[in-house]
Structure formats: C-alpha cells, structure tokens
C-alpha positions as CSV (number, residue, x, y, z in Angstrom):
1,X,-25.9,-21.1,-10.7
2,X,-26.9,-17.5,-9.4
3,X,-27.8,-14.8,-11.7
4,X,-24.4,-12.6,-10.7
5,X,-22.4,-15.5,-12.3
6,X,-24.3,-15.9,-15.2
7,X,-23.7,-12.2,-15.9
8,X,-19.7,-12.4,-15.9
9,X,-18.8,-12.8,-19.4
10,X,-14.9,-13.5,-21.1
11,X,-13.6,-10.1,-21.7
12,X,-14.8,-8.4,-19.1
13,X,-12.0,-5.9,-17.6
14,X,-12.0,-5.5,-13.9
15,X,-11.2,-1.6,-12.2
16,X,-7.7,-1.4,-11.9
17,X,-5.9,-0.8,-8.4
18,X,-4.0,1.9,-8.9
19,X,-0.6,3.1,-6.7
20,X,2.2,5.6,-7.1
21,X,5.0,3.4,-5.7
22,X,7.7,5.2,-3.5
23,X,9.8,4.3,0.2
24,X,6.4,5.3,2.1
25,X,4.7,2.1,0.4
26,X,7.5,0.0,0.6
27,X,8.1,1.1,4.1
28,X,4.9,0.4,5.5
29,X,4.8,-3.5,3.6
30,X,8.1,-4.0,5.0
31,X,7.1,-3.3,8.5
32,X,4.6,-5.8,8.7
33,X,6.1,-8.3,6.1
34,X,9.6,-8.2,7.8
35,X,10.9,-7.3,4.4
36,X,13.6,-4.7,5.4
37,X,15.5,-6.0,2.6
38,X,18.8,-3.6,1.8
39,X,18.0,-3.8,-1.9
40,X,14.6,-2.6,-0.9
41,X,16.2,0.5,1.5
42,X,19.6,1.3,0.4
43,X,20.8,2.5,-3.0
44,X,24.2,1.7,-2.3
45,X,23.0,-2.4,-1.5
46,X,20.8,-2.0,-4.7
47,X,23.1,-1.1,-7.0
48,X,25.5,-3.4,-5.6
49,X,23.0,-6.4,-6.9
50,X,23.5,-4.8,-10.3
51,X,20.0,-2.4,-10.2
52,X,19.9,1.3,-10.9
53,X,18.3,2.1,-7.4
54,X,16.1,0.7,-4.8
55,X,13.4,-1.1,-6.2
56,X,9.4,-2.4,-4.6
57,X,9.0,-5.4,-2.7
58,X,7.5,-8.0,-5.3
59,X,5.4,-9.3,-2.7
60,X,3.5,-5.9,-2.3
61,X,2.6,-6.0,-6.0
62,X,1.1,-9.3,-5.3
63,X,-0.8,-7.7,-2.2
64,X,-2.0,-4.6,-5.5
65,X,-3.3,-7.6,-7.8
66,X,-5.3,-8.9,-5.1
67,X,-7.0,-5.8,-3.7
68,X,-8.2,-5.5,-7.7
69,X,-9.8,-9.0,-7.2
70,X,-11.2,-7.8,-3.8
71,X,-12.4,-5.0,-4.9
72,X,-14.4,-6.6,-7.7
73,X,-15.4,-9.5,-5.6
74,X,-17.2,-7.5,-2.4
75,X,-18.9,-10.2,-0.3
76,X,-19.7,-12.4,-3.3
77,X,-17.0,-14.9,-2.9
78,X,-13.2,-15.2,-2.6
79,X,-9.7,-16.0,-4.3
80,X,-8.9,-19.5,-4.9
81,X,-6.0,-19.7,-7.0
82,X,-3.1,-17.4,-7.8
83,X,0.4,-17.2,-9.8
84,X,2.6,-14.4,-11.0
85,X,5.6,-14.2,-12.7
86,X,8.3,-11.1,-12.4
87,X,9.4,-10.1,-15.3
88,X,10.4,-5.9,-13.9
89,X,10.6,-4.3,-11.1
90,X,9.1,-1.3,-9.8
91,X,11.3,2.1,-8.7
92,X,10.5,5.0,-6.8
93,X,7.8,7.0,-8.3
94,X,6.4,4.4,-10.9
95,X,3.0,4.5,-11.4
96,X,1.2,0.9,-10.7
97,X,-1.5,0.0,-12.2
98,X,-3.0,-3.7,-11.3
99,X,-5.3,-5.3,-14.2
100,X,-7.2,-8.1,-14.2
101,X,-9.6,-9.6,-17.2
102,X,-12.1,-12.1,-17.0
103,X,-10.8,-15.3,-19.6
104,X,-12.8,-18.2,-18.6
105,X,-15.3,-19.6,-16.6
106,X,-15.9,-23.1,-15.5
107,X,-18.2,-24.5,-13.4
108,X,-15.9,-27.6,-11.4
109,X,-18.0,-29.8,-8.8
110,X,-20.5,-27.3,-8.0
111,X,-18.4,-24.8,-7.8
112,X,-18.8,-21.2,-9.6
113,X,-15.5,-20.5,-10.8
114,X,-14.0,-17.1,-13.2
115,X,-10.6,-17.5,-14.4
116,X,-8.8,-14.2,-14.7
117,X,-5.9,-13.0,-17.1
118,X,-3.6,-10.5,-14.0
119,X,-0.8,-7.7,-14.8
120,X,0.9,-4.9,-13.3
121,X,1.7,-2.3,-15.3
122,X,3.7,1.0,-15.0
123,X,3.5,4.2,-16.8
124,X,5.5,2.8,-19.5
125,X,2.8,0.3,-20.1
126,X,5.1,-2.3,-19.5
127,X,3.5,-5.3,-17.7
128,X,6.0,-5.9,-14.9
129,X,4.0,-8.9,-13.4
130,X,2.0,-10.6,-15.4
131,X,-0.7,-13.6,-13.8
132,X,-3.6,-15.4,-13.4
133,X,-6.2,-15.8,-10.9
134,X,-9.2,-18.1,-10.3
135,X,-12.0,-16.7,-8.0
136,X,-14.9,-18.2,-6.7
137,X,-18.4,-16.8,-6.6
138,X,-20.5,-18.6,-3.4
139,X,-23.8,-19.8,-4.9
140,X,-24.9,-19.7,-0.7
141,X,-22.8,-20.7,1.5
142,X,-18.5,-20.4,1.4
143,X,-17.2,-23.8,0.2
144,X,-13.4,-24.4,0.6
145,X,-11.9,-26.1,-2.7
146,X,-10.9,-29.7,-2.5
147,X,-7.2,-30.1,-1.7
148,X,-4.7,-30.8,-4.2
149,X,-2.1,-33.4,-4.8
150,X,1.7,-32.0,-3.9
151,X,3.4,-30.8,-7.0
152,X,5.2,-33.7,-8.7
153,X,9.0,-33.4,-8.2
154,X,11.2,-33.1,-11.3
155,X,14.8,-33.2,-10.0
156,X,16.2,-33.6,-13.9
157,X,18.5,-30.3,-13.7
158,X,21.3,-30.9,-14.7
159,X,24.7,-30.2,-13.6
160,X,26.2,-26.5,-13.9
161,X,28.1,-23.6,-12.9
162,X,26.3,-23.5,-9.7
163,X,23.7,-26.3,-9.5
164,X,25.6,-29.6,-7.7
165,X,24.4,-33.0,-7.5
166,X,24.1,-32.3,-3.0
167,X,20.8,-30.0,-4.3
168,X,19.6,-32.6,-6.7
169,X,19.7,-35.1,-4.5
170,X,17.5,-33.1,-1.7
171,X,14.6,-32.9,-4.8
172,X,11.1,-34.1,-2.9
173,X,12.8,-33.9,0.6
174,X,10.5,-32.2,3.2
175,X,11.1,-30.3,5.9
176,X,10.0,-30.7,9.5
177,X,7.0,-28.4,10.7
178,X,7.3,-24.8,11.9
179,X,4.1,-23.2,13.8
180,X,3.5,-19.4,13.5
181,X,2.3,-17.4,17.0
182,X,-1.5,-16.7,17.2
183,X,-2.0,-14.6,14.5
184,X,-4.2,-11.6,16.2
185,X,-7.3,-9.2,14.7
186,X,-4.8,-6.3,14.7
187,X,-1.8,-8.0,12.8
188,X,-4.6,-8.1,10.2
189,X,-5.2,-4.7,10.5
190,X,-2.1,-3.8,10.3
191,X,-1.1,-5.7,7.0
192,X,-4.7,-4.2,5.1
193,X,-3.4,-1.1,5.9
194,X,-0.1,-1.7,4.5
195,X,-1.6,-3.2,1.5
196,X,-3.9,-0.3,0.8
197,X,-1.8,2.7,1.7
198,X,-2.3,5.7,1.2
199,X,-6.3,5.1,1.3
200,X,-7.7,3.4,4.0
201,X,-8.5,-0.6,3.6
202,X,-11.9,-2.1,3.9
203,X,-13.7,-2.2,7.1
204,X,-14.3,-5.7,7.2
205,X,-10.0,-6.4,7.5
206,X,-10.2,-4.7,11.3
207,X,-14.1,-4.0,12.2
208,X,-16.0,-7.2,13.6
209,X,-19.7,-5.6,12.7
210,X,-19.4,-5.5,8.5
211,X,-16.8,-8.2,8.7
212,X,-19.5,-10.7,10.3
213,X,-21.8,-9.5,6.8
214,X,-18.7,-11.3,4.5
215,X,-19.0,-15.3,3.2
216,X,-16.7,-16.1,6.2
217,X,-18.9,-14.7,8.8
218,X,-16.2,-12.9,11.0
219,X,-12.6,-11.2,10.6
220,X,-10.8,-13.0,8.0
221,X,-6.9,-12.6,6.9
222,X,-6.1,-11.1,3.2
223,X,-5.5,-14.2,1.5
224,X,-1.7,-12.9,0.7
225,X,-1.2,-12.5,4.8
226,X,1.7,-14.1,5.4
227,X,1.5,-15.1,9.4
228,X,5.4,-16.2,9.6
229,X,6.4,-12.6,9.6
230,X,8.5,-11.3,12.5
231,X,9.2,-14.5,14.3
232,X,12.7,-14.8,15.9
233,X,12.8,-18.7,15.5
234,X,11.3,-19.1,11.5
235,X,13.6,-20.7,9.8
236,X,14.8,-18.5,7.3
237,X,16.8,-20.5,4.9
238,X,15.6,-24.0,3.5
239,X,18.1,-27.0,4.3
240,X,18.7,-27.7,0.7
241,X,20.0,-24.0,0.2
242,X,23.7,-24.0,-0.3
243,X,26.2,-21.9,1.5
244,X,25.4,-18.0,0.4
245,X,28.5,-16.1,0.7
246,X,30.2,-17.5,-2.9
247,X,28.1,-16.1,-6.4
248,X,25.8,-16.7,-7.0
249,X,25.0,-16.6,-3.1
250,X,24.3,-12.9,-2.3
251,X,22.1,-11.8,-4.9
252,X,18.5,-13.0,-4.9
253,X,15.6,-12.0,-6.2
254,X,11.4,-13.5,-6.1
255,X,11.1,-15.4,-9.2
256,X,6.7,-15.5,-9.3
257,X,5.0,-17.7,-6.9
258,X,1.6,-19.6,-7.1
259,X,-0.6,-19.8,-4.1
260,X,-3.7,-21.6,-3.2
261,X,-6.1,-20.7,-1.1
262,X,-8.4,-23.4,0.9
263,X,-10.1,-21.9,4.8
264,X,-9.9,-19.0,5.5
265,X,-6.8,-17.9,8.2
266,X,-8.7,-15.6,11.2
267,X,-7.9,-14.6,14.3
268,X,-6.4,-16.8,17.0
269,X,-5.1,-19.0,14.3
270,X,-1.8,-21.0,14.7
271,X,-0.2,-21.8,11.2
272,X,2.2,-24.7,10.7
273,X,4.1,-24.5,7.3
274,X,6.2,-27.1,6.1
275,X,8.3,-27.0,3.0
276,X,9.6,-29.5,0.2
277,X,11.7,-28.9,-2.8
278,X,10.2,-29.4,-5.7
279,X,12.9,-28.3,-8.2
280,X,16.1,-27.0,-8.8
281,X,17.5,-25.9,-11.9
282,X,20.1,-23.2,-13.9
283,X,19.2,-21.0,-16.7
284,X,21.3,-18.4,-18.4
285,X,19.8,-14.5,-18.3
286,X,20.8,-10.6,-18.6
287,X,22.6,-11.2,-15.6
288,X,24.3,-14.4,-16.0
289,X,24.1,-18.0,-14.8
290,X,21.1,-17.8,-12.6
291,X,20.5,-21.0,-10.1
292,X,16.0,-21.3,-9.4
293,X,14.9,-23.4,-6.1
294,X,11.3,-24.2,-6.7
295,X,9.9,-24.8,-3.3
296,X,5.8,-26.0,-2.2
297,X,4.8,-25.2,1.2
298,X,1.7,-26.4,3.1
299,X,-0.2,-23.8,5.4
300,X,-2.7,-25.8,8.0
301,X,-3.8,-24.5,11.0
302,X,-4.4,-26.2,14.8
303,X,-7.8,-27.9,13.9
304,X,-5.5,-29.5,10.8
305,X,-7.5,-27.4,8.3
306,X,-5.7,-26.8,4.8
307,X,-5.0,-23.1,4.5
308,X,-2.4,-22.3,2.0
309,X,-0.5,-24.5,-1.0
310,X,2.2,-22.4,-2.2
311,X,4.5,-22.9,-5.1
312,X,7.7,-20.1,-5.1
313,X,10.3,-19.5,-7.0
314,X,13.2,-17.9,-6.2
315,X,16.8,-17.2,-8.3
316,X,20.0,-16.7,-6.7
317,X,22.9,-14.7,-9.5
C-alpha cells in the first residue's frame, strides 16, 4: 500500500468540475461524438419530445464527472468503474457543477481501490446525475482489473402496452462483431477538447512528451472516448429494437449507463464492440408508459485485449 492511499480517507470531497452549459458546449461534444441529435439543436424537435427547449447531451455530463476524477487523480492511477443515472436534464445556461466524494476504500487482489459517491448538480442544487465511481491508485506499475462475467440476463418483463413477447424472446441474444477505424492521436485530441471546453484539456490527451510521464506510458484515450463515432457502416440500431415510427418509437432518451474500464484504448487501436440484450422491461413515468432496453457491450481491441464492459440503458416514450 503507498502512503498517497493510505491518506484518502471516507468523506473526502473531491474539487468540483465546473461548466456553464450552452449550444457552444453541446456543439463541440456533438461534433466529435456524432451527437447532432434534433432534441439537442432544434427547439421546435425538443419540444416536440415533450421538453421546454433544447437540452445537454447526457453523454457530455458523463465526459464533466470524469474530468473531476481526472483531475484528482493526475498520474496516480486511473478509472475503473463507472455508472450514472439521469434523473434531469441540463438547458441552455445551467450552471454544472460535477461532485464527487470519497465513500469507501477496499483493497481487492492487490489492488488499491477508492469508491466514490458522483453528481451533477445545477444552480438549483438539484443533482441531475447522480453516480458512483471506483478508481484505482497504481502501487508501481498500471495493472488492468480482471475481467468480469457478462451481466446475467433477466428476460422476466412482462407483457405491456409496448413490450411484446418478439423482444423477450431476443433476451441474451448477441450480436455479431463491428470493428471501429484506427482510432488516431488527434481524434483524441479532439474529443479532450470537447470535453474540457472552454479551458484547454491536459497536455498529456494530445502531447506525446508529458503523456509518456502518465501510468500508461504514452497517449492514452479518455476512458469515456467513444471510438464508434462518425462511421458510415456502425450499426446504429440493435436487432432486437422494434420498428420506431409508432409511440413509443420516436422519443428516446439515455437512461444512465455503467462502464468498465480494463487497457487502456491509444492510438492505432482498432475496437470491435459487440452487443447483447440484457433486459427489456416497461415502467410507468411523468411521461407515460415508458419501454427500457438494457444492453452490455464488449470493447476489445486487435491484440484481443478487454477494453470496455458497458451496461446502457436507454427508454423509448
């Protein structure tokens, strides 16, 4: 154990990231996430899908929450688990704040581990996000985590409004592979920058010389990348989705996700993804019957390396 673990004690409340949110942000994260989403751009498409106005990209908060763990973290070690729930969204000229506060610590096979209590919050104090982390603090040098069982299936949804026996029956069913381009130094670059606008993003995201001074030795990914972005062939729409023109087809928003994070993703990298159902299931909201896909997909990249284990949730209305 080194002393810089030790030291970490239950309670302890990370700096926040901070962001006034507005189209310039969401701009920017949708030009290199490939997020030009009308609800996202067009107030007329927004309030359409039953919102006030156009509203933040989820995903971007979930780039905020990790630049507060980055932040805090430096060189001594990395993000290893992750999981956020939406419970708001964000509109033009919110203030963001991302929070994070130290509530366990566990030392698991050798490996130095703080469990973290995560939020976003706006200037109504309301915690639009709320999540957990797990980070890792290298006791020498970068260990990857051991890689985890797939998600046990459920499939016991029943029958409703929306949710049909056809999507039930496709619970556990896995998709064939799809391989990303060659991710390159300055897509990274490009998606720190995003991430970090207005301020600039740390050097070691696009300058070789501090980057080769990080645990990874060399350029590295932000852990959130997502390396699928852009590409004319990526499959867009899971198999097991149904037909998206009848309600609640149209209308979607990002549930929460949880990701896990194994080696690290650098340059020259080709990422295949595959991706299984591992539930489906209605609930009643504010905005009526809502139908939730749960789906897990698998990041590994050409040498067969584990990268990514994510679990997202997304609800059709």
């Amino acid at each position: 154990m080194n002393a810089e673990y030790s030291e970490i004690s239950v309670g302890d409340v990370l700096p926040e990231f901070r962001r006034t949110t507005d189209l310039a942000n969401w701009n920017r994260y949708a030009a290199v996430n490939d997020e030009f989403v009308p609800i996202h751009m067009d107030g007329d498409a927004a309030r359409a899908a039953g919102q006030k106005d156009v509203f933040g990209m989820g995903n971007l908060r979930i780039s905020y929450m990790h630049n507060t763990l980055r932040s805090w973290l430096g060189s001594r070690g990395d993000i290893v688990d992750f999981e956020v729930e939406f419970r708001g969204l964000n509109f033009k000229g919110d203030q963001l704040s991302a929070t994070a506060v130290v509530s366990g610590k566990e030392l698991r096979d050798g490996h130095q581990l703080v469990h973290l209590t995560l939020g976003v919050k706006n200037q109504d104090g309301k915690n639009t996000a709320p999540g957990k982390a797990t980070v890792q603090l290298f006791d020498g040098s970068p260990r990857v985590m051991p890689s985890p069982e797939p998600r046990a299936t459920t499939g016991q949804g029943k029958l409703g409004r929306y949710l049909e026996q056809r999507c039930l029956d496709r619970v556990g069913e896995t998709t064939a592979s799809q391989h990303s381009l060659a991710v390159g130094a300055n897509d990274i670059r490009r998606w720190a920058i995003a991430c970090y606008y207005p301020e600039p993003p740390p050097p070691n995201f696009y300058d070789e010389e501090p980057a080769a001074q990080c645990p990874w030795g060399g350029l590295v990914a932000p852990r959130e990348f997502n390396p699928f972005a852009w590409m004319t062939n990526y499959r867009l729409g899971d198999p097991w989705l149904r037909g998206m023109r009848n309600e609640p087809g149209y209308r979607v928003l990002n549930g929460g996700q949880r990701n896990r994070y194994f080696a690290p993703l650098r340059p020259g990298d080709v990422v295949s993804e595959t991706s299984r159902l591992a539930d489906v299931y209605e609930k009643e909201g504010r905005m009526g019957t809502m139908l939730f896909f749960v789906n897990e997909r698998r990041w590994t990249n050409q040498h067969g390396d584990l990268l990514r284990v994510g679990n997202q949730t997304t609800l059709y209305y």
